[in-house]
mmCIF file of the C-alpha atoms, coordinates in Angstrom:
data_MODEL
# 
_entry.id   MODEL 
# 
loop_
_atom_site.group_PDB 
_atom_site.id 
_atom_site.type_symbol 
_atom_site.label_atom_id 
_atom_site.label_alt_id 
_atom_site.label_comp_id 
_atom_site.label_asym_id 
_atom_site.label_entity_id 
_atom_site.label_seq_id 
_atom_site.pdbx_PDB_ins_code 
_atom_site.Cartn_x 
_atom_site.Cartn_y 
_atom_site.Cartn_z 
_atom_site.occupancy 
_atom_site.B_iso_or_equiv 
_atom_site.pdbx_formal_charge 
_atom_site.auth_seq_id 
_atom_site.auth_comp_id 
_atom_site.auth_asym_id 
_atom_site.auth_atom_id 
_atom_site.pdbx_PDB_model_num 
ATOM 1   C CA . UNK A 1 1   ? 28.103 -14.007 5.457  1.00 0.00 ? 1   UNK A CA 1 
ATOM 2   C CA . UNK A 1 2   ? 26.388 -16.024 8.193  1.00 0.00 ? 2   UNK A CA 1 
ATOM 3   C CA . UNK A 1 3   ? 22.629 -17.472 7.833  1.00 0.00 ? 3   UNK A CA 1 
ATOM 4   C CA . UNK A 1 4   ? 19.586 -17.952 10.822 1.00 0.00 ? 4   UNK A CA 1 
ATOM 5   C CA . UNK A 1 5   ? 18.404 -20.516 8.651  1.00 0.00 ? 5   UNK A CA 1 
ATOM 6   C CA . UNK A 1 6   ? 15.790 -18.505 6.511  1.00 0.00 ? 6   UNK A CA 1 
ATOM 7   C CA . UNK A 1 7   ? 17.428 -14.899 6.918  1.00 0.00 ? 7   UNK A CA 1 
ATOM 8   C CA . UNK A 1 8   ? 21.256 -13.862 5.459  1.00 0.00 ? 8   UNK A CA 1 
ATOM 9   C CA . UNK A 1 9   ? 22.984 -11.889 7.606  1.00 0.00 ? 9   UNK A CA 1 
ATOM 10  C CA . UNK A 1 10  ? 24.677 -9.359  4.952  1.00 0.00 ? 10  UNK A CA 1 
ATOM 11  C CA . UNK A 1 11  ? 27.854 -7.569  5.689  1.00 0.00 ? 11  UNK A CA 1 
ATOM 12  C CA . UNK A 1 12  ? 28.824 -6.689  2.626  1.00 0.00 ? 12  UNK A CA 1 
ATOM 13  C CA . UNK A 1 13  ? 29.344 -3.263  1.845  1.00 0.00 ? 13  UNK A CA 1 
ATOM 14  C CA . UNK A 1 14  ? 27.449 -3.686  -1.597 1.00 0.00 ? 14  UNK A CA 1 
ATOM 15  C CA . UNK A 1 15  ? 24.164 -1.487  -2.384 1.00 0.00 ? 15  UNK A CA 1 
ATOM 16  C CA . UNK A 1 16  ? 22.208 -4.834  -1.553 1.00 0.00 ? 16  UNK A CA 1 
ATOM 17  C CA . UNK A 1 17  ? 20.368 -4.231  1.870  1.00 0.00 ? 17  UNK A CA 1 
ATOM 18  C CA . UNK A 1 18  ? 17.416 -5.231  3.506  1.00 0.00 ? 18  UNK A CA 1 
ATOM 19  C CA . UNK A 1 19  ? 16.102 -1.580  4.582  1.00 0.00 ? 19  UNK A CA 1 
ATOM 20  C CA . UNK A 1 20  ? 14.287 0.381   1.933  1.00 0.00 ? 20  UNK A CA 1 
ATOM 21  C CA . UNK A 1 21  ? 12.221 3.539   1.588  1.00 0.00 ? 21  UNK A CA 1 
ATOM 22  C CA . UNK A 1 22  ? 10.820 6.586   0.006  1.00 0.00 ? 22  UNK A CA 1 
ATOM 23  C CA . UNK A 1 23  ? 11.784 10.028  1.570  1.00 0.00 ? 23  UNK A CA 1 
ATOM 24  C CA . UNK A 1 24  ? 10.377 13.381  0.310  1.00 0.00 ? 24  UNK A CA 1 
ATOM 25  C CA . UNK A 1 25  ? 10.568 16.699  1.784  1.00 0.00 ? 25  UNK A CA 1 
ATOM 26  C CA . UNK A 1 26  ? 7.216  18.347  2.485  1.00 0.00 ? 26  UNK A CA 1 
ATOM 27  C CA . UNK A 1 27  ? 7.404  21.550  4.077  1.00 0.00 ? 27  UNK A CA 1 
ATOM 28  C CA . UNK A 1 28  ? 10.562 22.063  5.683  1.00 0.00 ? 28  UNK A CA 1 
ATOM 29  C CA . UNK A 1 29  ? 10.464 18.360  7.394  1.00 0.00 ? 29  UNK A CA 1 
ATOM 30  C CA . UNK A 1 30  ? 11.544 15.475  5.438  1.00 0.00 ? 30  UNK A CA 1 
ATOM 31  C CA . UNK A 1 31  ? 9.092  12.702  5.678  1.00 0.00 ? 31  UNK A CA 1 
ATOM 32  C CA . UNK A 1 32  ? 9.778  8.763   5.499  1.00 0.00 ? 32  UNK A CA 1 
ATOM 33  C CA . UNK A 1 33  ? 7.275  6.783   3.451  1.00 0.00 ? 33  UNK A CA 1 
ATOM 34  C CA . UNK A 1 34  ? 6.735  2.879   2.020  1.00 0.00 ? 34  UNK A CA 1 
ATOM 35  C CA . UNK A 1 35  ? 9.455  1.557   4.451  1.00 0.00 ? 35  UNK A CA 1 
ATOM 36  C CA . UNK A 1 36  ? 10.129 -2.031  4.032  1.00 0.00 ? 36  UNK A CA 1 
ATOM 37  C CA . UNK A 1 37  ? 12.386 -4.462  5.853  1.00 0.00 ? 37  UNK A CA 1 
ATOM 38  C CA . UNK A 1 38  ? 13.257 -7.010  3.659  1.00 0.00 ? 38  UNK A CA 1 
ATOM 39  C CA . UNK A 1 39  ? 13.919 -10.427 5.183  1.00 0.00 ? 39  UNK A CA 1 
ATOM 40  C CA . UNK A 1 40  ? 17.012 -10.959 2.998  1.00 0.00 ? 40  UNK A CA 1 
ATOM 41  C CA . UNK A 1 41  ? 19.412 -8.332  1.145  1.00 0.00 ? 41  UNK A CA 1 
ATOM 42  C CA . UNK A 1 42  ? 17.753 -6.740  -2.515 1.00 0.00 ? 42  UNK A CA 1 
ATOM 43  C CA . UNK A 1 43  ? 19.672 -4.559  -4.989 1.00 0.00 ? 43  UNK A CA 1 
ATOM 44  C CA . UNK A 1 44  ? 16.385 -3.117  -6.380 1.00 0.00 ? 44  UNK A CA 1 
ATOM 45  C CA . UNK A 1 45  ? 12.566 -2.956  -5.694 1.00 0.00 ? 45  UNK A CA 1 
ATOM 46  C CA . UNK A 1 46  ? 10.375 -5.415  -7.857 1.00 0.00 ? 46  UNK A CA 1 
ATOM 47  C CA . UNK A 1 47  ? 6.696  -4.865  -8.209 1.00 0.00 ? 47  UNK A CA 1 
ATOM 48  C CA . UNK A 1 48  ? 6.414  -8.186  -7.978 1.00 0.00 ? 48  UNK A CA 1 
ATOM 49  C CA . UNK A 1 49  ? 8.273  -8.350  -4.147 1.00 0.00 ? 49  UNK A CA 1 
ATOM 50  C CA . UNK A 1 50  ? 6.072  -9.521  -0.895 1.00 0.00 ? 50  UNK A CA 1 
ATOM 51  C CA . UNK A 1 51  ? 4.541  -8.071  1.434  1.00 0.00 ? 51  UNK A CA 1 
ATOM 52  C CA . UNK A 1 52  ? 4.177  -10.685 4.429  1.00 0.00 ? 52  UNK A CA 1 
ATOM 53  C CA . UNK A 1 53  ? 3.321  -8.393  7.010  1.00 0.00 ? 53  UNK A CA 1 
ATOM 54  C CA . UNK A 1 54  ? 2.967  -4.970  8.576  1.00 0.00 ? 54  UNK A CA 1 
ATOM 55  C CA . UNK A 1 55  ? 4.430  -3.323  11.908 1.00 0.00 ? 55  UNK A CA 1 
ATOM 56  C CA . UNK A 1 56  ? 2.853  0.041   13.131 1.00 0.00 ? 56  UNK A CA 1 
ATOM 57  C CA . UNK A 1 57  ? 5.620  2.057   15.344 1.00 0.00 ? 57  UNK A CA 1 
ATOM 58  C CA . UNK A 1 58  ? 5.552  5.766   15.892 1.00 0.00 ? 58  UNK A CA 1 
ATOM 59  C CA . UNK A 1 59  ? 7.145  7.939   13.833 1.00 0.00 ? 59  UNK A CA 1 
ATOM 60  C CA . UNK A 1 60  ? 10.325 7.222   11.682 1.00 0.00 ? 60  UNK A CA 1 
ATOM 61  C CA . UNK A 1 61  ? 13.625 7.671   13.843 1.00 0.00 ? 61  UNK A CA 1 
ATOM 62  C CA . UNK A 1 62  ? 17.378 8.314   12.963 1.00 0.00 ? 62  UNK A CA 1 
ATOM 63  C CA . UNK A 1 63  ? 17.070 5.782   9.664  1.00 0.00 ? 63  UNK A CA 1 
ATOM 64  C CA . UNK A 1 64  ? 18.716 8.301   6.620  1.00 0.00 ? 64  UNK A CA 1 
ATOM 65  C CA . UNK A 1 65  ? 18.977 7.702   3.145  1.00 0.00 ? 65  UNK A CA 1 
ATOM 66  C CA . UNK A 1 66  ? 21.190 9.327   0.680  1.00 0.00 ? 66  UNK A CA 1 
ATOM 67  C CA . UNK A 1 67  ? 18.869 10.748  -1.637 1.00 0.00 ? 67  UNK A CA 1 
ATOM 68  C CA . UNK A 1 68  ? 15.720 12.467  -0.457 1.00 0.00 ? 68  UNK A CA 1 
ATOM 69  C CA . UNK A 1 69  ? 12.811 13.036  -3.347 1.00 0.00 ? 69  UNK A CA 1 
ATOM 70  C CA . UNK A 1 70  ? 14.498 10.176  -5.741 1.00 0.00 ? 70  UNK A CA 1 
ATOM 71  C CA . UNK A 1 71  ? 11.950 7.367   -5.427 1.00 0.00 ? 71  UNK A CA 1 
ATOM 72  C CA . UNK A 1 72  ? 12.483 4.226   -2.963 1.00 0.00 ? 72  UNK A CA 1 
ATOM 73  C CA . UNK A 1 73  ? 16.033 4.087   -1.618 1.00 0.00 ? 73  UNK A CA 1 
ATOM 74  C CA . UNK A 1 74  ? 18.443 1.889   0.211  1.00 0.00 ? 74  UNK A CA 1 
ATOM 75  C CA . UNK A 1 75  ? 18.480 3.316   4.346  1.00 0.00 ? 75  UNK A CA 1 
ATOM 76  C CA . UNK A 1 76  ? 20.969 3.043   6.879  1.00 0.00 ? 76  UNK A CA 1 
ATOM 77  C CA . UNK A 1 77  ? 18.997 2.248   9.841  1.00 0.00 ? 77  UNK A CA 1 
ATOM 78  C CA . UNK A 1 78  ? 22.189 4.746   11.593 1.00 0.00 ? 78  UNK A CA 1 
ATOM 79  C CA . UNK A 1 79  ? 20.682 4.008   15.643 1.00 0.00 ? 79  UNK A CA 1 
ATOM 80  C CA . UNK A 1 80  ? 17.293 3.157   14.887 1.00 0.00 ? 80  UNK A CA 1 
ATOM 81  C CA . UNK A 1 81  ? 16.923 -0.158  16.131 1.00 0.00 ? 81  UNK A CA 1 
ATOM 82  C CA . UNK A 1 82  ? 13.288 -1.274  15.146 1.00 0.00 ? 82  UNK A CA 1 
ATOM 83  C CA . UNK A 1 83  ? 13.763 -2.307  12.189 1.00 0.00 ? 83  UNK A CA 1 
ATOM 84  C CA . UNK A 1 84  ? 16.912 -4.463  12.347 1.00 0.00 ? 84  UNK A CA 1 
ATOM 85  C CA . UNK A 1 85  ? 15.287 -6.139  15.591 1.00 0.00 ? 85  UNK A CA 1 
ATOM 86  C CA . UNK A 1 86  ? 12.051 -6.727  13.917 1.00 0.00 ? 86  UNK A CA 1 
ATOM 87  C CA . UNK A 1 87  ? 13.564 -8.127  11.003 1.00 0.00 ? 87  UNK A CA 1 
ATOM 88  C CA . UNK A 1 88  ? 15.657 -10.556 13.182 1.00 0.00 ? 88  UNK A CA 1 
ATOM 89  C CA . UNK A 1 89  ? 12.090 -11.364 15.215 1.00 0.00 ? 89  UNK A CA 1 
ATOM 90  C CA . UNK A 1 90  ? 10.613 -12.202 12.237 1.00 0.00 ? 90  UNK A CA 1 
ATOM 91  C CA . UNK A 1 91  ? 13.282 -14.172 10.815 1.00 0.00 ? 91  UNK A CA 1 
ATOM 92  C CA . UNK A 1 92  ? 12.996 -16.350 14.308 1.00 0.00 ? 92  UNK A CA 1 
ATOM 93  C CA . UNK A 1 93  ? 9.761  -16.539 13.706 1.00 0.00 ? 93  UNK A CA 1 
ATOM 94  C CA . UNK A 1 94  ? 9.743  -18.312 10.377 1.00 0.00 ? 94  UNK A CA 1 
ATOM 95  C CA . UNK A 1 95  ? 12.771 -20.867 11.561 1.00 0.00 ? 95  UNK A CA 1 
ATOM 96  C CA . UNK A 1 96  ? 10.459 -21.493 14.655 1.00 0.00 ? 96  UNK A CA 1 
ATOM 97  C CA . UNK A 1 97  ? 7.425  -22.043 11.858 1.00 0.00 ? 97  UNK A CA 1 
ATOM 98  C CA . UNK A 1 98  ? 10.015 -24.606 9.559  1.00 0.00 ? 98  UNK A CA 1 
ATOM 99  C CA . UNK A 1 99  ? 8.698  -22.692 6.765  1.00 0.00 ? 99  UNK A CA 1 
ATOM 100 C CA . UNK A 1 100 ? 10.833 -21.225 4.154  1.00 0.00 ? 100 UNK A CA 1 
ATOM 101 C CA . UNK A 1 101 ? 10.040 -17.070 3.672  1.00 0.00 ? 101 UNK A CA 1 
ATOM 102 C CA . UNK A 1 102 ? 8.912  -16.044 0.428  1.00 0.00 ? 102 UNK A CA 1 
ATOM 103 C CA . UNK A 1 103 ? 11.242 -15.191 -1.753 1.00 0.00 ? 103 UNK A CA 1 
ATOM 104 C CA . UNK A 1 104 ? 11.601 -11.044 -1.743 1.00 0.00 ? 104 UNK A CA 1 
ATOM 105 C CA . UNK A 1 105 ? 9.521  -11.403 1.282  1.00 0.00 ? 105 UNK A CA 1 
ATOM 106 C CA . UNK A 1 106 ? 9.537  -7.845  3.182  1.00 0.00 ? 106 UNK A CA 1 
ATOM 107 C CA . UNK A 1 107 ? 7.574  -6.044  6.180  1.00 0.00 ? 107 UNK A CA 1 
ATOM 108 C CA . UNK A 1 108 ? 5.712  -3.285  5.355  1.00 0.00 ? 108 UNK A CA 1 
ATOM 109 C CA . UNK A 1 109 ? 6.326  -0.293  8.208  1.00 0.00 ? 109 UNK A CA 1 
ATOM 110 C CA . UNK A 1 110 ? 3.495  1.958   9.267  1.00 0.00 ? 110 UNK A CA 1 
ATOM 111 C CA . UNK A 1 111 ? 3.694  4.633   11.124 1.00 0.00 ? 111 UNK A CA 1 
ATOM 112 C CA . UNK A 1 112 ? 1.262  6.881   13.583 1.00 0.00 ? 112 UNK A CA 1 
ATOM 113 C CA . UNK A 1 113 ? 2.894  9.619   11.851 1.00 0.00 ? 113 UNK A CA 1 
ATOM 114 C CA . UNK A 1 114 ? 5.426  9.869   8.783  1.00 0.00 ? 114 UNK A CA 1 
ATOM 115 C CA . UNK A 1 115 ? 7.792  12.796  9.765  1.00 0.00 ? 115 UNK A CA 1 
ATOM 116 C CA . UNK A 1 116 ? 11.124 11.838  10.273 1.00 0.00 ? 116 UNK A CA 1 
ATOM 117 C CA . UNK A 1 117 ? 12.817 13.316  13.714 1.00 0.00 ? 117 UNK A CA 1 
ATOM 118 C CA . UNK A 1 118 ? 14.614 11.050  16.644 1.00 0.00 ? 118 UNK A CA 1 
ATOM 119 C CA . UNK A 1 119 ? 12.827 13.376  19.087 1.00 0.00 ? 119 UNK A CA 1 
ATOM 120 C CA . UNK A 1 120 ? 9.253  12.857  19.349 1.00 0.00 ? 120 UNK A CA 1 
ATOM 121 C CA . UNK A 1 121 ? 7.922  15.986  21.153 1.00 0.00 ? 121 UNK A CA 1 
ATOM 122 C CA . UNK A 1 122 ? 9.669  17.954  18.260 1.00 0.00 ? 122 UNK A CA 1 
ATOM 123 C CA . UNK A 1 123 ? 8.630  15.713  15.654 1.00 0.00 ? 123 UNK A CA 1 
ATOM 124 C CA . UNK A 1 124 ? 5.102  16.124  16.609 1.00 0.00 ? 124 UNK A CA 1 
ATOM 125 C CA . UNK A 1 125 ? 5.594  20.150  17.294 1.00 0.00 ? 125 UNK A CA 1 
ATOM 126 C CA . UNK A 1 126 ? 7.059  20.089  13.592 1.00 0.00 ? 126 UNK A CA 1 
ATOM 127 C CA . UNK A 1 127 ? 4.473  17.913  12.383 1.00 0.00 ? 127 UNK A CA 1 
ATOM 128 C CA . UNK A 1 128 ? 1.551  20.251  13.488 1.00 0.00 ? 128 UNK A CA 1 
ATOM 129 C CA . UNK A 1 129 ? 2.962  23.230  12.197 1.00 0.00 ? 129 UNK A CA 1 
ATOM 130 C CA . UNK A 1 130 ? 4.012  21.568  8.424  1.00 0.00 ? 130 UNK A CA 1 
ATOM 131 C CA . UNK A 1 131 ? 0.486  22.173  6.382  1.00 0.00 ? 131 UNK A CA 1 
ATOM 132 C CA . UNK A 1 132 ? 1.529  19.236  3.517  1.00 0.00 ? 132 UNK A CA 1 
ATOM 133 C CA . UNK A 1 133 ? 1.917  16.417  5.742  1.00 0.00 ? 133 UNK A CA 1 
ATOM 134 C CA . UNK A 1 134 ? 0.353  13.465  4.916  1.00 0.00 ? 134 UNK A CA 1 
ATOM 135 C CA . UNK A 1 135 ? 0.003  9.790   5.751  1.00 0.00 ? 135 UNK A CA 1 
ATOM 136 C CA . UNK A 1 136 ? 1.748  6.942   3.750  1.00 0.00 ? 136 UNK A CA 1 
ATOM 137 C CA . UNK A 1 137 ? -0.263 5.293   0.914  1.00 0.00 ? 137 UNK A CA 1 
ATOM 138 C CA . UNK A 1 138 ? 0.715  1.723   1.978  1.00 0.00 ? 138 UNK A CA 1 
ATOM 139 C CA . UNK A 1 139 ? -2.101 2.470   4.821  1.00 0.00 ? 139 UNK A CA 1 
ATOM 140 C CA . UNK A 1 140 ? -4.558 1.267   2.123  1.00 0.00 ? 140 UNK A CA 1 
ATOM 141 C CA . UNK A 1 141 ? -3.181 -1.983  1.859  1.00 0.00 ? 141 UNK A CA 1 
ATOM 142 C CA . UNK A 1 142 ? -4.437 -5.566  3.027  1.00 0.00 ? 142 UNK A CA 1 
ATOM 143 C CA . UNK A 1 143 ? -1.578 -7.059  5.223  1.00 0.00 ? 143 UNK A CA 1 
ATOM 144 C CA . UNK A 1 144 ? -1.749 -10.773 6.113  1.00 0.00 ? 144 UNK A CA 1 
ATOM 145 C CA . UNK A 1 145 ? -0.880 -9.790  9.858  1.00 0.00 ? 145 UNK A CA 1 
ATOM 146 C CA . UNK A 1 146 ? -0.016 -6.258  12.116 1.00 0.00 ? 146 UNK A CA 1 
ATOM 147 C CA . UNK A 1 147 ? 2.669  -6.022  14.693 1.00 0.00 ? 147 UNK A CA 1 
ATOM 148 C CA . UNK A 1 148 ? 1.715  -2.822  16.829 1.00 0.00 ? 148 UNK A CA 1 
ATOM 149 C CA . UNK A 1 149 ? 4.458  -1.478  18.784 1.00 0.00 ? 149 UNK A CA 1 
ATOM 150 C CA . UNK A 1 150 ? 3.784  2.166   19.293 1.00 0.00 ? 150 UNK A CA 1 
ATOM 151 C CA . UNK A 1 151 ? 4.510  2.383   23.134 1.00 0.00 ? 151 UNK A CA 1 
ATOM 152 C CA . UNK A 1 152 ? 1.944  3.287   26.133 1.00 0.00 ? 152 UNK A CA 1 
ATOM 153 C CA . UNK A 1 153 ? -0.658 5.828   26.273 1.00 0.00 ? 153 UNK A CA 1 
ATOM 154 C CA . UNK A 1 154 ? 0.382  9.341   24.871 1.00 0.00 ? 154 UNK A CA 1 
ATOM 155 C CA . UNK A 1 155 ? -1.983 12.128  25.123 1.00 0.00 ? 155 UNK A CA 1 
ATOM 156 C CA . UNK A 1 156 ? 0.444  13.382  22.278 1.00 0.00 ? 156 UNK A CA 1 
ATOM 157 C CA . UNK A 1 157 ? 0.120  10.109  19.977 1.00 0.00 ? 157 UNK A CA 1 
ATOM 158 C CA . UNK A 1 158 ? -3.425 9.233   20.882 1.00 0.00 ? 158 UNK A CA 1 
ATOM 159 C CA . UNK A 1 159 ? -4.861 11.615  17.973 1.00 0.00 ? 159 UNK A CA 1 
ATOM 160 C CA . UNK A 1 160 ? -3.369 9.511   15.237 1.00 0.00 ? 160 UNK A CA 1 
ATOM 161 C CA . UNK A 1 161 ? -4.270 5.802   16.636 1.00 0.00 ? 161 UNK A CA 1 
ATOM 162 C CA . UNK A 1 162 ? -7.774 6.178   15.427 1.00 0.00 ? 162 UNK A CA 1 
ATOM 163 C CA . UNK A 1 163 ? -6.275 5.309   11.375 1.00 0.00 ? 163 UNK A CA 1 
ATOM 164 C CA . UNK A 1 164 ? -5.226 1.613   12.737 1.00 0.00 ? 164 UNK A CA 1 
ATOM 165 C CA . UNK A 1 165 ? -9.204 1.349   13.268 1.00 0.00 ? 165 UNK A CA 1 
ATOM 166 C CA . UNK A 1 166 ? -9.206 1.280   9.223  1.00 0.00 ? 166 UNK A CA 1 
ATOM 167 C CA . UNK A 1 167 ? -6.182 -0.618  8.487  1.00 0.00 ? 167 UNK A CA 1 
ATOM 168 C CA . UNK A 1 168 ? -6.978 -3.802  7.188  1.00 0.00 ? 168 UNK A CA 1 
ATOM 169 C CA . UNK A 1 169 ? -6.101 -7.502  8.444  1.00 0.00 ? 169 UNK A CA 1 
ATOM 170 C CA . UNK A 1 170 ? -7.457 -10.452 9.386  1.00 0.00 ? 170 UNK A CA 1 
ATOM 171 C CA . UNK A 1 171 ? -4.532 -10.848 12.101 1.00 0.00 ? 171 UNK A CA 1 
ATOM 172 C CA . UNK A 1 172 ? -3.792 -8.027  14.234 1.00 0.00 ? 172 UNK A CA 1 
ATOM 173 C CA . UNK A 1 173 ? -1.814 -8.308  17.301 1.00 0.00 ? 173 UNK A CA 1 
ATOM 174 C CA . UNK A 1 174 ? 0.700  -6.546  20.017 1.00 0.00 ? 174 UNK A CA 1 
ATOM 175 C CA . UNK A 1 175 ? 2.252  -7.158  23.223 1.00 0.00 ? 175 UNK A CA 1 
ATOM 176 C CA . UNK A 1 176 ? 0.471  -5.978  26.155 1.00 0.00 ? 176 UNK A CA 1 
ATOM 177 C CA . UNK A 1 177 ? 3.395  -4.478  28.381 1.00 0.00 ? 177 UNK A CA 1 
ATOM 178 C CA . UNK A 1 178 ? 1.035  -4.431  31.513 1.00 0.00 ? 178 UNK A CA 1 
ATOM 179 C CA . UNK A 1 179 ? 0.084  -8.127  31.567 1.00 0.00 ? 179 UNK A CA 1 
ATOM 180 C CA . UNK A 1 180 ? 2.712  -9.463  29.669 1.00 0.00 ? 180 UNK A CA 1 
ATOM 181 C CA . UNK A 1 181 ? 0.563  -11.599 27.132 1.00 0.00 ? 181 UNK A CA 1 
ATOM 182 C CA . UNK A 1 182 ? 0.096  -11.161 23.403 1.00 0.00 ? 182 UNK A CA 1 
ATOM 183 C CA . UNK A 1 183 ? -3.467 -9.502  22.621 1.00 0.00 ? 183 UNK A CA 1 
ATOM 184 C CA . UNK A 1 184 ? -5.274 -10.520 19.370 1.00 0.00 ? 184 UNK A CA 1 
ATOM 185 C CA . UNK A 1 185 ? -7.080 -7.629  18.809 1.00 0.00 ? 185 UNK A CA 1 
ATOM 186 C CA . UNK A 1 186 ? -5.930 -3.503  17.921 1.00 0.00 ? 186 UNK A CA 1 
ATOM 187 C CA . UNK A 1 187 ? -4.726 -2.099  21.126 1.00 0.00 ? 187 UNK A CA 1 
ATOM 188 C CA . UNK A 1 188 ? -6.713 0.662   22.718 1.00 0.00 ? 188 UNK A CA 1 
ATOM 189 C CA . UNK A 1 189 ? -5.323 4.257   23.474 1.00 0.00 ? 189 UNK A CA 1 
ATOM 190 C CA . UNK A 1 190 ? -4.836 3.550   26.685 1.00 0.00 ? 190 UNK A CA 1 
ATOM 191 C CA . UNK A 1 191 ? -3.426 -0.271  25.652 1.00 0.00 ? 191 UNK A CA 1 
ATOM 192 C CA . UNK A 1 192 ? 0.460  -0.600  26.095 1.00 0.00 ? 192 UNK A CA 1 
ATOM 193 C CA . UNK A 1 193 ? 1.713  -1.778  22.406 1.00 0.00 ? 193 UNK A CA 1 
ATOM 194 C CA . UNK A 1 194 ? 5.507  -2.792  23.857 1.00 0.00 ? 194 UNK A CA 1 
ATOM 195 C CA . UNK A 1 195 ? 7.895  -1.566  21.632 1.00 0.00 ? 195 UNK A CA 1 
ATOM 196 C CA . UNK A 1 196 ? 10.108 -4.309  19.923 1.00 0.00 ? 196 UNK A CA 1 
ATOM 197 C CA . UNK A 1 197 ? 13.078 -3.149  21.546 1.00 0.00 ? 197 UNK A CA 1 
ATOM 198 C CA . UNK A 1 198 ? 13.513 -5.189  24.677 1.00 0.00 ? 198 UNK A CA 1 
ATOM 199 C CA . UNK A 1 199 ? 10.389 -6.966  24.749 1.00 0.00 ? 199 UNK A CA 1 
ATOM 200 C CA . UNK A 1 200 ? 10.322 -10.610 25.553 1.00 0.00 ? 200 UNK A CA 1 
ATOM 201 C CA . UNK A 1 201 ? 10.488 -12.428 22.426 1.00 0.00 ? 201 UNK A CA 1 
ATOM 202 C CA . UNK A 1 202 ? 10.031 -15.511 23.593 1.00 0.00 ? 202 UNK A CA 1 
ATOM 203 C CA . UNK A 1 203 ? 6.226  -14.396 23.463 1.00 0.00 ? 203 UNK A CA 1 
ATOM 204 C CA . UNK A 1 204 ? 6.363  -12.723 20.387 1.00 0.00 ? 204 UNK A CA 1 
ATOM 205 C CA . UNK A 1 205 ? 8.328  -15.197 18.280 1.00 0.00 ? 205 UNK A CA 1 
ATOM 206 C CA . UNK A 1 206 ? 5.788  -18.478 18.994 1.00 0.00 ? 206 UNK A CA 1 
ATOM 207 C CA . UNK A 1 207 ? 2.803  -15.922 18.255 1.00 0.00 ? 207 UNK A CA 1 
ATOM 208 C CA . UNK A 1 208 ? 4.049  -15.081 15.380 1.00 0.00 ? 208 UNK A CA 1 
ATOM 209 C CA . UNK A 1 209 ? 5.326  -18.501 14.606 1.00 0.00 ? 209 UNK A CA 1 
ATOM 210 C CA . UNK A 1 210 ? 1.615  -20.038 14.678 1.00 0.00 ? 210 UNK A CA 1 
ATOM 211 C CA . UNK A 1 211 ? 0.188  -17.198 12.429 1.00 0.00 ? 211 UNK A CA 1 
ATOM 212 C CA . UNK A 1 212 ? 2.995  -17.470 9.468  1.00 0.00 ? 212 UNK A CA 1 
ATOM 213 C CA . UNK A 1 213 ? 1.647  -21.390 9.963  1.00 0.00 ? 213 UNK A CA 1 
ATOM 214 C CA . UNK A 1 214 ? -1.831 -20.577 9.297  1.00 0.00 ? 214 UNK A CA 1 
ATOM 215 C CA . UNK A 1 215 ? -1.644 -18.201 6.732  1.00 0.00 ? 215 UNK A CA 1 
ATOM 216 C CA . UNK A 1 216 ? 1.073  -20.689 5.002  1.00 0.00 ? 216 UNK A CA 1 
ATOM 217 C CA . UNK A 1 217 ? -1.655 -22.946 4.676  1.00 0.00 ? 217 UNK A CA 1 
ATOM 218 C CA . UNK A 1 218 ? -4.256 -20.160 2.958  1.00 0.00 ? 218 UNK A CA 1 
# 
């Protein structure tokens, strides 16, 4: 095992990991709900684990579990990159901070939309067409910050931004592709809300840094 300071790097090949979530068929799609990326490995989820933050991406990519309809579940991330490089930005973030993370400290993942599918034009044709989707619970939450990194304008996507208008933070924040500079605010429609992959993190990572200070101090 190696450590970043705060986060273990686990490469065991033990049921502890830090990816977890709930997936349920509805329909004929198979949807991905509660995801959380937890900051170090877990073998089980705890009522009494931490939520220290929320990300809102698109829709849930290649991440599989095992079991689908069995309650929350360990997922191999299998190409999907967000949330291993979140996790790792996050991690950064808290060594950059010199604050310890909470102990089963994890970050809550939203989505615009909850049906799993690497290709988004099909997701979304599958999505429209499947009369029992529905939106993750974990919407109705209070998050101590939110990461938004759903991409550029999408006349596609745009219809299911309007829910981050009711999620509910004191901190919300993404990186504004166009300008590159951090916004403190929800990004627009037509706002471009980088995705973490490839973005410069040596803007997101002092953001972030300052906030985990702040709300350390609550």
């Amino acid at each position: 095992m190696k450590r970043l300071m705060n986060c273990w790097i686990w490469k065991s090949k033990q049921q502890m990991t830090q990816f977890w979530a709930e997936f349920k068929k509805l329909g004929n799609n198979i949807f991905r709900f509660d995801t959380r990326i937890y900051l170090d490995p877990i073998d089980e989820i705890k009522d009494s684990d931490n939520c220290i933050g929320a990300i809102v991406g698109r829709n849930p990519g290649s991440a599989k579990a095992g079991i689908i309809g069995k309650g929350m579940q360990p997922i191999a991330p299998d190409g999907d990159k967000l949330l291993p490089i979140v996790r790792n930005i996050v991690c950064q973030a808290f060594d950059m901070a010199e604050i310890k993370i909470p102990q089963r400290g994890y970050i809550q993942v939203l989505n615009l939309f909850y049906l799993c599918g690497p290709d988004l034009k099909e997701a979304i044709s599958d999505l429209e067409q499947n009369e029992y989707a529905r939106n993750c619970l974990t919407e109705q939450k209070e998050f101590p910050w939110i990461w938004y990194v759903w991409g550029g304008e999408s006349k596609s996507l745009n219809p299911y931004k309007a829910r981050s208008l009711k999620l509910k933070s004191n901190q919300h924040f993404y990186l504004n592709q166009r300008i590159g500079k951090v916004m403190s605010e929800i990004p627009t429609n037509s706002s471009f809300a980088k995705h973490a992959q490839g973005l410069k993190r040596d803007l997101v990572i002092p953001y972030l840094s300052d906030i985990l200070k702040r709300t350390a101090t609550l």
